[in-house]
N, CA and C atoms as a LAMMPS dump frame, in Angstrom:
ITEM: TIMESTEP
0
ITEM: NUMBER OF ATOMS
207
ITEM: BOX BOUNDS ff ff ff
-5.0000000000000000e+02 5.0000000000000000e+02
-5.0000000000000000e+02 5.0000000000000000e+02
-5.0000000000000000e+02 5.0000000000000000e+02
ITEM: ATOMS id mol type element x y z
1 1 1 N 394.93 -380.872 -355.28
2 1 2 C 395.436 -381.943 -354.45
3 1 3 C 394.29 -382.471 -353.596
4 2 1 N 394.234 -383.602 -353.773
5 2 2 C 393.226 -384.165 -352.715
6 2 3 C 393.45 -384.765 -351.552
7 3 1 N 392.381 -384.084 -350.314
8 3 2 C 392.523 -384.177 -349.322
9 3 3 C 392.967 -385.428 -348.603
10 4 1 N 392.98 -386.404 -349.389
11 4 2 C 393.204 -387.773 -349.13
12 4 3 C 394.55 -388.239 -349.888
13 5 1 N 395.523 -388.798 -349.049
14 5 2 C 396.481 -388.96 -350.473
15 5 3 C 397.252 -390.727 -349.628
16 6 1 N 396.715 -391.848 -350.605
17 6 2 C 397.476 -393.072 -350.372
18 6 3 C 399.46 -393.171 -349.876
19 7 1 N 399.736 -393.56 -348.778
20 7 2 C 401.157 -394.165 -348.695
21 7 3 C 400.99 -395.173 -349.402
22 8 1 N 402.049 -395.501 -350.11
23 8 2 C 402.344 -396.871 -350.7
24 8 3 C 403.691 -396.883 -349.765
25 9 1 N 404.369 -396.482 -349.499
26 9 2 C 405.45 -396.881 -348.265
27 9 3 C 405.03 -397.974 -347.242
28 10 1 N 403.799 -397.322 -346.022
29 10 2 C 403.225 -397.738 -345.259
30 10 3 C 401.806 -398.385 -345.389
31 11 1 N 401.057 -398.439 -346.46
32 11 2 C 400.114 -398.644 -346.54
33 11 3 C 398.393 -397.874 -345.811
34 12 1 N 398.972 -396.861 -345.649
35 12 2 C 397.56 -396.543 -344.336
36 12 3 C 397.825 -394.666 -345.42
37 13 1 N 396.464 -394.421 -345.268
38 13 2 C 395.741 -393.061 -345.776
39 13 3 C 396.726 -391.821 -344.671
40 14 1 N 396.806 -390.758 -345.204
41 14 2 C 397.019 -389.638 -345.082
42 14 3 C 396.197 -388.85 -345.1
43 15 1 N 395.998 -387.906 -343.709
44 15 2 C 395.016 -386.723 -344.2
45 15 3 C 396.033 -385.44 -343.86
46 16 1 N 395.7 -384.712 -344.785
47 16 2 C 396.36 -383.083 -344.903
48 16 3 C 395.724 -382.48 -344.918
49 17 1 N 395.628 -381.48 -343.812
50 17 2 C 394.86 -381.018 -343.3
51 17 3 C 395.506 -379.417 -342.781
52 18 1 N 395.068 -378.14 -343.288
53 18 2 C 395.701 -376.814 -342.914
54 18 3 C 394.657 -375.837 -342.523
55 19 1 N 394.923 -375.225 -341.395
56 19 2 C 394.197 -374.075 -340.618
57 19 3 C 395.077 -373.195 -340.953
58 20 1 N 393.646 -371.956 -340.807
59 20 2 C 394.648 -370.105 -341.209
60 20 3 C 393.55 -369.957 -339.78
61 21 1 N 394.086 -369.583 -338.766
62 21 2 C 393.823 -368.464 -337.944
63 21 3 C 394.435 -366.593 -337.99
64 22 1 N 393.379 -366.014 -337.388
65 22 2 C 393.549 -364.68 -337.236
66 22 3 C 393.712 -364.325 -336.023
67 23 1 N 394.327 -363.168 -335.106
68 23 2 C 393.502 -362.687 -333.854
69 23 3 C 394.006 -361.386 -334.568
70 24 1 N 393 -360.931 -333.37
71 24 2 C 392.667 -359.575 -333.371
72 24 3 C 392.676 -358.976 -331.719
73 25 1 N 393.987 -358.903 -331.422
74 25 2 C 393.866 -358.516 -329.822
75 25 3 C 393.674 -357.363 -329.644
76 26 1 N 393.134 -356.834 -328.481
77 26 2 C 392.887 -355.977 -327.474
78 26 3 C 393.924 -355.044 -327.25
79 27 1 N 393.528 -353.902 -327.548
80 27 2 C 395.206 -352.662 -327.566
81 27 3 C 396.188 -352.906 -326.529
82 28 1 N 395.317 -353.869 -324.848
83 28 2 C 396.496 -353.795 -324.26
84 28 3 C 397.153 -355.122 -324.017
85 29 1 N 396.454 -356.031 -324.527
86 29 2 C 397.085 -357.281 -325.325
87 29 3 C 397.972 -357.375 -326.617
88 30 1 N 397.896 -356.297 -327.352
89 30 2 C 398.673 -355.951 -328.165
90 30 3 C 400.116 -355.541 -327.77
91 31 1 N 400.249 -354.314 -326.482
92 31 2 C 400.611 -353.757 -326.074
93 31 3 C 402.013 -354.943 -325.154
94 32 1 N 401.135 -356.024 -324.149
95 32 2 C 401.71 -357.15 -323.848
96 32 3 C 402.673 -357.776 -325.033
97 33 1 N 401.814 -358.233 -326.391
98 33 2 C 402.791 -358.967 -327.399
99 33 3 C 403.792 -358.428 -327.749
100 34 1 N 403.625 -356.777 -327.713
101 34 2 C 404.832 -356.286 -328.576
102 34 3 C 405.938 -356.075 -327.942
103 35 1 N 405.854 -356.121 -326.551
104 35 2 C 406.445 -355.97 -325.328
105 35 3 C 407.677 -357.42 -325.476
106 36 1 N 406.446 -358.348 -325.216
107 36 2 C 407.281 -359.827 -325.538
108 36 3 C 407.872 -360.283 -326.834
109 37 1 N 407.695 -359.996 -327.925
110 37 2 C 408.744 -360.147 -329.109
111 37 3 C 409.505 -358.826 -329.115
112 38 1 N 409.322 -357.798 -328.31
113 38 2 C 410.343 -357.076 -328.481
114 38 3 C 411.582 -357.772 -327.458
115 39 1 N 411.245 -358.172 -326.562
116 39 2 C 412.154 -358.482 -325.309
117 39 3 C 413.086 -360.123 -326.256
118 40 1 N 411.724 -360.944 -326.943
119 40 2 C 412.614 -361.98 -327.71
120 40 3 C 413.438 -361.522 -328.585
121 41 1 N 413.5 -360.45 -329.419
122 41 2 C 414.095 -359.861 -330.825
123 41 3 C 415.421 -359.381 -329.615
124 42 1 N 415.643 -358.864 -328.82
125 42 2 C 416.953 -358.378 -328.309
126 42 3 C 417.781 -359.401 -327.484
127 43 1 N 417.21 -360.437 -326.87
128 43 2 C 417.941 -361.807 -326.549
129 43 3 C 418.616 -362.465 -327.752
130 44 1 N 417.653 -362.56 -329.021
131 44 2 C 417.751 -362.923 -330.386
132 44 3 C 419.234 -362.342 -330.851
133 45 1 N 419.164 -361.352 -330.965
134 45 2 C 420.243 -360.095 -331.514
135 45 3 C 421.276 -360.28 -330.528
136 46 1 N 421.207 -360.065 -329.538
137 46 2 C 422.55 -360.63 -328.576
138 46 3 C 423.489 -361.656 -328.478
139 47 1 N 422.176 -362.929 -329.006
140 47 2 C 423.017 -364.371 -328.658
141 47 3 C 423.581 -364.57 -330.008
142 48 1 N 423.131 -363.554 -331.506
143 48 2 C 423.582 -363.514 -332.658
144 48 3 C 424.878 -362.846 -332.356
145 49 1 N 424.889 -361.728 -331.987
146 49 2 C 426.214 -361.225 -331.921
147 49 3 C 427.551 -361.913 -330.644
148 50 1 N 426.89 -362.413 -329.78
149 50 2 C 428.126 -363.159 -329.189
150 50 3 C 428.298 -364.224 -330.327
151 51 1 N 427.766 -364.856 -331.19
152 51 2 C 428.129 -366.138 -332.244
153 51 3 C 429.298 -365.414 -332.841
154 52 1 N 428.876 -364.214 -333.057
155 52 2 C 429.592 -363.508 -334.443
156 52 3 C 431.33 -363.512 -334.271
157 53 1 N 430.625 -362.805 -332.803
158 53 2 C 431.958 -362.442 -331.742
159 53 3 C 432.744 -363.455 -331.745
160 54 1 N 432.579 -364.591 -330.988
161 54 2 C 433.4 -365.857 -331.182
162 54 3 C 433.455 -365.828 -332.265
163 55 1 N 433.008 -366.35 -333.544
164 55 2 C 433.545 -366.724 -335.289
165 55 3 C 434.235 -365.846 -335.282
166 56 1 N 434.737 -364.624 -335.211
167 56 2 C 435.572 -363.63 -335.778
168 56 3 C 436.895 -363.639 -335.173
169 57 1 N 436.553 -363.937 -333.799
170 57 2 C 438.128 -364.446 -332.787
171 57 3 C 438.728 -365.88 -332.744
172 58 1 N 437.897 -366.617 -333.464
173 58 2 C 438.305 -368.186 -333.43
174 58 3 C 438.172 -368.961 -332.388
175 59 1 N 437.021 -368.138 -331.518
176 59 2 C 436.823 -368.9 -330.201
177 59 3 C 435.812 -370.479 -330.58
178 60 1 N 435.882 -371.027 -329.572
179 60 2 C 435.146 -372.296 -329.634
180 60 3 C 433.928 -371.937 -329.385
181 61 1 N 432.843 -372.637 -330.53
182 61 2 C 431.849 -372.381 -330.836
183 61 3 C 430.271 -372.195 -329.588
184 62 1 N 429.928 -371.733 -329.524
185 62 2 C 428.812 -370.913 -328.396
186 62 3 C 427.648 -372.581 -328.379
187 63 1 N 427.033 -372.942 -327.249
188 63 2 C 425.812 -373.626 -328.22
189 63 3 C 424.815 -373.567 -327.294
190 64 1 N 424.158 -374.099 -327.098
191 64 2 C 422.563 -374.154 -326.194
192 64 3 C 422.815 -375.734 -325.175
193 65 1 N 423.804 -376.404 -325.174
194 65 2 C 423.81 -377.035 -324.196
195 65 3 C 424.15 -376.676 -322.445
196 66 1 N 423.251 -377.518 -322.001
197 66 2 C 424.101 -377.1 -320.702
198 66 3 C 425.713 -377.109 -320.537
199 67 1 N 425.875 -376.71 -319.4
200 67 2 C 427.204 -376.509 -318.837
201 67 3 C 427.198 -378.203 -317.739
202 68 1 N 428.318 -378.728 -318.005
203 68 2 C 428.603 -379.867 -317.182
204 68 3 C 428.873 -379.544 -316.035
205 69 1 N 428.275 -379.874 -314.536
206 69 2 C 428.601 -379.357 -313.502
207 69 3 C 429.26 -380.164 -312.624
């Protein structure tokens, strides 16, 4: 595939373009990350199981909007 690829939609060039980064942190930067996706993975798992909870009782559906005050 070449790095260049014509729109005929819009008329104007495309570039595609992909980075691979690595890190390599510091044991107690490590220590920090695993800390913080562990703390996201159990908010994660919680707000999954209240969904569940409601679907299984027929409650009205959970969502990420605010609350109207």
């Amino acid at each position: 595939m070449s790095l260049y690829s014509a729109s005929r939609n819009r008329g104007m060039d495309l570039v595609q373009l992909r980075y691979s980064f690595r890190i390599d942190p510091a044991p107690r930067q490590r220590m920090a990350l695993a800390k913080a996706f562990g703390c996201a993975r159990v908010v994660f798992n919680d707000a999954l199981a209240l969904r569940t909870h409601t679907h299984e009782h027929v409650l009205p559906p959970i969502t990420d909007a605010c609350p109207a005050r």
